[in-house]
N, C-alpha and C positions, 0 to 999 in steps of 0.2 A: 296102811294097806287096806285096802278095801275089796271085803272081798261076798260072796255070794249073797251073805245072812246078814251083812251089814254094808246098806248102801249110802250114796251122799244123803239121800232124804235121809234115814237115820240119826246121820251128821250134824244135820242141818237142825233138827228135830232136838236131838243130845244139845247142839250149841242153843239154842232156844231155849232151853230147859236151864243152863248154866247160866244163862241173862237173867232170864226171871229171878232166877236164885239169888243172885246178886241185889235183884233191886226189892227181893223180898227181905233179904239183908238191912239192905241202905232205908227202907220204910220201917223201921226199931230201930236202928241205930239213931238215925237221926233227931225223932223227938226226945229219945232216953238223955239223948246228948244235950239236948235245948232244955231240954226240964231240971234234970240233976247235974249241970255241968262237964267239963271233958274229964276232971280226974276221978268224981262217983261212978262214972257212967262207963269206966275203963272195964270195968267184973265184968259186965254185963256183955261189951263187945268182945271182950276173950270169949265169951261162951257163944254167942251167937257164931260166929267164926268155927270155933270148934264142936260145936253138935250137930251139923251137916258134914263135917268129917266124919264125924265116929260115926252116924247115920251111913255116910257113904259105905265105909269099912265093913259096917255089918251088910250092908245088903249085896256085896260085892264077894264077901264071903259065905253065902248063904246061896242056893239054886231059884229063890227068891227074882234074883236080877233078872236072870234067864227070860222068866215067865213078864218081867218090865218090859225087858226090851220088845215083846210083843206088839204092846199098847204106845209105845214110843211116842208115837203121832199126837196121841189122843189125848198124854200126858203132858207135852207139850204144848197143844192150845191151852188146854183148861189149866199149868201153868203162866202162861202168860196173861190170861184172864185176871186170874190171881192176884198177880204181880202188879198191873196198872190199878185194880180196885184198893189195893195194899198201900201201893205210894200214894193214889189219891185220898185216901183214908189220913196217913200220914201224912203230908200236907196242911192237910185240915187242922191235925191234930197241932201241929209245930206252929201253923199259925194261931191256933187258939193260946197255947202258953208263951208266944212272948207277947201277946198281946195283956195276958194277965200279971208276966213280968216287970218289975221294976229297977229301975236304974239309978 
C-alpha cells in the first residue's frame, strides 16, 4: 500500500538500497571465500548475513528509522556509490590471491 509519506520514488530508492546491500555483501564474501576457502570462510558469512539483520532490527525499533526515511534518496545514491567502489575493490582483491595461489 502506498500511501502519502511513502511513495514509488521511495520504493524505488528502499529497493536500491537492498541491491547495494547485497553486492556490498557479495564484495567480502567473495575474496574471504577465494583466500580461506568455502568451509573457513562459512563464520565469516553467517555474520555478514546476520549483522545487517540485527542492524535492521535496531534501527526499525528505534524513531531513528523515521528520521532515515527522510534522506531515502540521498542514502540511496551514496549507497550505490558505495557498492560498485566495494565490488571493484573486490575484484581486485580476488584476483590478486588466486593469482598468489597455488595448485
Amino acid at each position: 500500500m502506498i500511501t502519502k509519506t511513502f511513495t514509488m520514488v521511495n520504493f524505488i530508492s528502499i529497493l536500491s538500497i537492498i541491491i547495494s546491500g547485497i553486492l556490498m555483501m557479495l564484495s567480502f564474501v567473495i575474496p574471504v571465500s577465494i583466500k580461506f576457502g568455502a568451509q573457513k570462510a562459512r563464520i565469516f558469512i553467517i555474520a555478514i548475513v546476520f549483522i545487517p539483520i540485527i542492524a535492521i532490527n535496531i534501527l526499525f525499533n528505534n524513531s531513528l528509522f523515521s528520521n532515515l526515511l527522510e534522506l531515502v534518496n540521498l542514502i540511496s545514491i551514496i549507497s550505490f556509490i558505495l557498492a560498485v567502489v566495494m565490488f571493484y575493490l573486490s575484484f581486485k582483491l580476488s584476483v590478486m590471491f588466486f593469482e598468489k595461489k597455488e595448485y
